[in-house]
N, C-alpha and C positions, 0 to 999 in steps of 0.2 A: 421412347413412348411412355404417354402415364396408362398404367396397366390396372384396370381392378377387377378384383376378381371378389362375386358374389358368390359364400365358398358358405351354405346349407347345412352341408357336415361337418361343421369344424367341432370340435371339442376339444377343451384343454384337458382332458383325462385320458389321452391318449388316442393311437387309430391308425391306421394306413394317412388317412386325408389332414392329420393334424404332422404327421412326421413328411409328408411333401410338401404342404404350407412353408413350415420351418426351413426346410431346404431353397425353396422360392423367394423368404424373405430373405434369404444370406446369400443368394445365387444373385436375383435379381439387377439389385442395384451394382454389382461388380459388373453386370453384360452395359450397363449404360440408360436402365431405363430403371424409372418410378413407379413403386408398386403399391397400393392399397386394397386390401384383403377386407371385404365387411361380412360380418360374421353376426350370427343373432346368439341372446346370448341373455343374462340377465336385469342389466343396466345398461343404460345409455353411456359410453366415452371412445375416448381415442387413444391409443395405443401406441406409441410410438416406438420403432421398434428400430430405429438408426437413420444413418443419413438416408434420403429414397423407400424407405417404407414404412409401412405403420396397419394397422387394425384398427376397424372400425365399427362398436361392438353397438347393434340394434337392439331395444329391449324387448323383450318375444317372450312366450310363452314356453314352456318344458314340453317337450315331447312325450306324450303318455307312455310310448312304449319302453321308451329307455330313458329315465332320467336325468343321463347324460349329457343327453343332446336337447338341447333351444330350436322353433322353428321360427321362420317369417312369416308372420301372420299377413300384415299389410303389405302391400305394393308400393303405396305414397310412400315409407319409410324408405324399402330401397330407392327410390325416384328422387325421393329429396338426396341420401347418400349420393348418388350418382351426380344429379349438378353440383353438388359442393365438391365431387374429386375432379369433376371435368374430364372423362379419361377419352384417350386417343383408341380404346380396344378397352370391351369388357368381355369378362369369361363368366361361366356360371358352371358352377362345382356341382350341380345335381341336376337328376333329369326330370324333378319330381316338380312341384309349382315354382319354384324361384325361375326357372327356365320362360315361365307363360309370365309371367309379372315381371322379366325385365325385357321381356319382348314387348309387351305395352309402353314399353319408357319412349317417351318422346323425345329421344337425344340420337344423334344423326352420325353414330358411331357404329364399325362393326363389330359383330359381338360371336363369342366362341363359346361353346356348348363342350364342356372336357366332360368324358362318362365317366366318371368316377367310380358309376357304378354299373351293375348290366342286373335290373330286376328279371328280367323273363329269367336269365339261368340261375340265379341265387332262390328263386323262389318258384315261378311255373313251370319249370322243365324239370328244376328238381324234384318236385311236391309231385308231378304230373305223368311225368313220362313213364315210370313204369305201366303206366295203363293207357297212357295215349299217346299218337304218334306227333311229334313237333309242329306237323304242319293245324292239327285239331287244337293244341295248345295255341297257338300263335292266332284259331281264330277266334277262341275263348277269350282269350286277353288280346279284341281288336280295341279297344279306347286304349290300351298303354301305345300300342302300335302307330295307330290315326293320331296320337298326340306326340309319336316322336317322326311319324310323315310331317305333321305342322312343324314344327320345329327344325326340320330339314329345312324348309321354305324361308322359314326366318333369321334363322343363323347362317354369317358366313362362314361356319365352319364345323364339325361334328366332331373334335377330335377323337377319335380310340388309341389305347396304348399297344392294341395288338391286329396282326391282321385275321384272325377268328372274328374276332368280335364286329372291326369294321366292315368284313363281309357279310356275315349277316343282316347288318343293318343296311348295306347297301341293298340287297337282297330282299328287305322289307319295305322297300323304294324311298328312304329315307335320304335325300341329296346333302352332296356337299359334306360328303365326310372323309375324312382323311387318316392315316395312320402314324401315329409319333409315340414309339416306345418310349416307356420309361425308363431309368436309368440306375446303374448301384452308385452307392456313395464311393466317389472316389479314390482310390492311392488305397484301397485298403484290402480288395480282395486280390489272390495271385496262388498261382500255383504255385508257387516258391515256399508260400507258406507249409506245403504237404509237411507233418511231421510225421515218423514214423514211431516213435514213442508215445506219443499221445493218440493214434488211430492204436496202437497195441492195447492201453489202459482201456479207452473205451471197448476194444473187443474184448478183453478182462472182465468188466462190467457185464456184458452179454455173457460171461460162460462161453467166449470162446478163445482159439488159439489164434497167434498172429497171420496162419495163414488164412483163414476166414476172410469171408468177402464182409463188409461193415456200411450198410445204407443208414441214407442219414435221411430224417421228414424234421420238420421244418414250419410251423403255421401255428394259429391261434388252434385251442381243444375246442371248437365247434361242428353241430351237426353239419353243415356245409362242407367242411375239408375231409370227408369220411374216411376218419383214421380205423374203424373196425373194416375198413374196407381193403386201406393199405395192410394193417395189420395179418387179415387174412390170406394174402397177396404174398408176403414175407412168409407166413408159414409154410403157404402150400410149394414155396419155391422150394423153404428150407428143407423140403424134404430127398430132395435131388444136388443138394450142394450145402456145406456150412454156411450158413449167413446169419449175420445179426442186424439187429435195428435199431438205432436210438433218435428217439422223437424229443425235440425240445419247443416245449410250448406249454401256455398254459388258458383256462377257460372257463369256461360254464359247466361243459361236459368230461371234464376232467374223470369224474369218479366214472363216469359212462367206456372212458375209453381205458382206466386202469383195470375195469371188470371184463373189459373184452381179452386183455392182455393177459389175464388168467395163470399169474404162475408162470408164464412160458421164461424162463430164464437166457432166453435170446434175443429177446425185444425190453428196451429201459424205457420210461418216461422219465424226460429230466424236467426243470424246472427251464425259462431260457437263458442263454448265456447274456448278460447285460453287459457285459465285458466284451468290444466291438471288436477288439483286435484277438482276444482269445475266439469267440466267434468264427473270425475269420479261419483261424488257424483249423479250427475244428471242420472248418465246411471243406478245405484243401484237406484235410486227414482222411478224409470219406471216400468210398471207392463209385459211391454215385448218390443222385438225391430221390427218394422216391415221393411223389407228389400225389394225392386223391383229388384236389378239388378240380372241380370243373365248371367256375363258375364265378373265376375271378376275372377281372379287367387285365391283368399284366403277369401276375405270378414274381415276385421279386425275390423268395427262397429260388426260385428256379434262375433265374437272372445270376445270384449271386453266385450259384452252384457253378452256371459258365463262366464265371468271371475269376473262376477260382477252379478251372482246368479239369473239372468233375462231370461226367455225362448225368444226364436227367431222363429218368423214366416220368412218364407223364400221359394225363389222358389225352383221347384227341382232338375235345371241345374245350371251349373255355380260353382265357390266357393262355392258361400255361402252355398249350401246344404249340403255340410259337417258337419254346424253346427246344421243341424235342426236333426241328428242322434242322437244314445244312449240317448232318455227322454230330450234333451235339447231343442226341440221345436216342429213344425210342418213344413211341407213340406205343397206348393201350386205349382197349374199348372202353371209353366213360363207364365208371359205376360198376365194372366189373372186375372182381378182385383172380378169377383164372387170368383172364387177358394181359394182368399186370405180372402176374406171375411166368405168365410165357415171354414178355417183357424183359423180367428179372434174368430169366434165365439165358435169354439168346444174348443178353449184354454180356454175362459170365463169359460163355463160349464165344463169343465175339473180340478178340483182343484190340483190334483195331476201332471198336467204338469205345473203348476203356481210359483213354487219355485225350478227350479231342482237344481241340486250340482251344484257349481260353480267349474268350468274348462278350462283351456285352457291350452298352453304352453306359457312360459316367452320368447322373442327375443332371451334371453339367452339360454335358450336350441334348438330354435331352431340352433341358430350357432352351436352347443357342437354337434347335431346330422349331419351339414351339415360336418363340420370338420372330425367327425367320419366317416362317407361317402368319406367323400376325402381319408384318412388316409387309407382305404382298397384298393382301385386304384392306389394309388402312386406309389407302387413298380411294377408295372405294364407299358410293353413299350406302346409307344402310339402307334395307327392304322394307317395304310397310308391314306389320305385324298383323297375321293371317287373323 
């Protein structure tokens, strides 16, 4: 198949959606299909990026909010992009406009809507919910809704990387969406890797001794992954059993989440490990991963936690609850740092959820089953554009 994918959020300064790009161009062309990636950006060119794929960069404007990021301004720019790749399937990286302006395209191809992102829980439910109940949100933000009901219409396909998130959306009668987790990178995570000297130094680090229980958190320092939430969570546990916590990440809110930490010489902020295989080792050395956000599409610290034989505390919305299913960890109430802490604790007391099977899926399959997805669609005309 020649595959393109209209990908909104890409930036080369880094991001969740620029390290799955990367993975897709080097996956791709070994599954047997052709991939072109257009991307908006500063200047107009092409990219070529080996045999079967390549970047194709539209000149666009900066996005005010984060300078970062480039937007699509026009539609005829992707339109023109799109007859010159010819593709047999296109996808679209955001649910934001490039989704409504490749549905205007006049090419008679079917086309995949990946959620990259989930705005209602990154922003309305979290901004909101304290004062109002989801169903008042969900009718506050009815134009995000009625425009991802349109979009159900026109896409064959909605893909989510989790089943939270695609139920909701089925939920908010949006058709034709499906579930295709995403995946860790390969041959790299394993419980084999548990060391027990280097979980000792880290509880070293914490002020504590080897018998000490040692959670590990994992994510960018932003308001979104409510690390004063976790943190809170860790104390109120620690006061019924040793435990330490070491977060590796860094951010905006950095100094916001070292002022919450207060001194407490049981909880580190590290910097992250850029070192993939030390990484790894470090995530198998942990005796579980403890997660705040509740508002991602997939959770892939949490992914990589099961891929590396460690249970996951986790909220019960959002990604990440996906992985706290089948024996791999425990569920807590969104946003509440007791519930995480009663969490904490019933895993302590709990021997048998302390080691589960390690699981996940490789990047690599998750392409083999997105591709497989595509591959039942193809011969299928496209929909007229609502």
């Amino acid at each position: 198949m020649r595959i393109v994918d209209v990908c909104g959020f890409y930036t080369p300064h880094g991001g969740g959606v620029r390290t799955y790009i990367e993975q897709k161009i080097r996956i791709t062309p070994q599954l047997g299909h052709d991939l072109t990636v257009v991307i908006p950006g500063p200047e107009a060119k092409v990219i070529e990026r080996g045999p079967g794929a390549r970047m194709v960069m539209i000149p666009s404007p900066r996005f005010f909010l984060d300078r970062k990021y480039y937007y699509f301004e026009h539609a005829d720019s992707i339109w023109k992009a799109l007859d010159d790749a010819r593709p047999d399937v296109v996808e679209v990286s955001s649910p934001w406009r490039s989704p409504s302006m490749v549905a205007r395209w006049d090419g008679n191809v079917p086309l995949s809507l990946v959620m990259h992102a989930d705005p209602m829980s990154a922003y309305a439910y979290r901004w909101l919910s304290p004062l109002l109940r989801r169903e008042r949100i969900e009718r506050l933000f009815y134009q995000f809704q009625d425009h991802m009901r349109e979009m159900g219409q026109v896409y064959d396909r909605v893909v989510c990387a989790s089943h939270e998130f695609a139920d909701r959306l089925t939920h908010a009668g949006v058709d034709n969406v499906v579930t295709i987790p995403m995946g860790v990178e390969p041959n790299l995570f394993s419980p084999q890797l548990r060391d027990e000297e280097l979980r000792t130094e880290l509880l070293r680090h914490c002020n504590l001794p080897p018998e000490a229980r040692l959670l590990l958190g994992v994510g960018r320092l932003s308001n979104e992954k409510r690390w004063p939430m976790v943190i809170d969570a860790v104390q109120l546990a620690s006061q019924s059993a040793p435990l330490g916590l070491v977060i590796f990440g860094k951010g905006k809110v950095r100094a916001k989440v070292q002022a919450h930490i207060a001194g407490n010489p049981h909880v580190r902020l590290f910097e992250p490990e850029t070192d993939r295989h030390k990484f790894a080792r470090i995530v198998a050395s942990c005796d579980a991963l403890i997660h705040g956000c509740d508002a991602e599409t997939f959770c892939m610290a949490a992914a990589e936690a099961r891929a590396s034989g460690i249970p996951v505390i986790v909220p019960d919305l959002g990604g990440a609850a996906d992985h706290g299913r089948d024996g791999s960890g425990l569920h807590y109430r969104a946003a509440s740092a007791t519930s995480a802490a009663d969490a904490i604790l019933t895993l302590l007391k709990t021997p048998e959820l302390q080691r589960p099977e390690a699981r996940s899926m490789s990047i690599d399959d998750h392409f083999r089953a997105l591709y497989a997805e595509y591959a039942t669609i193809q011969a299928r005309p496209r929909r007229s554009a609502a």
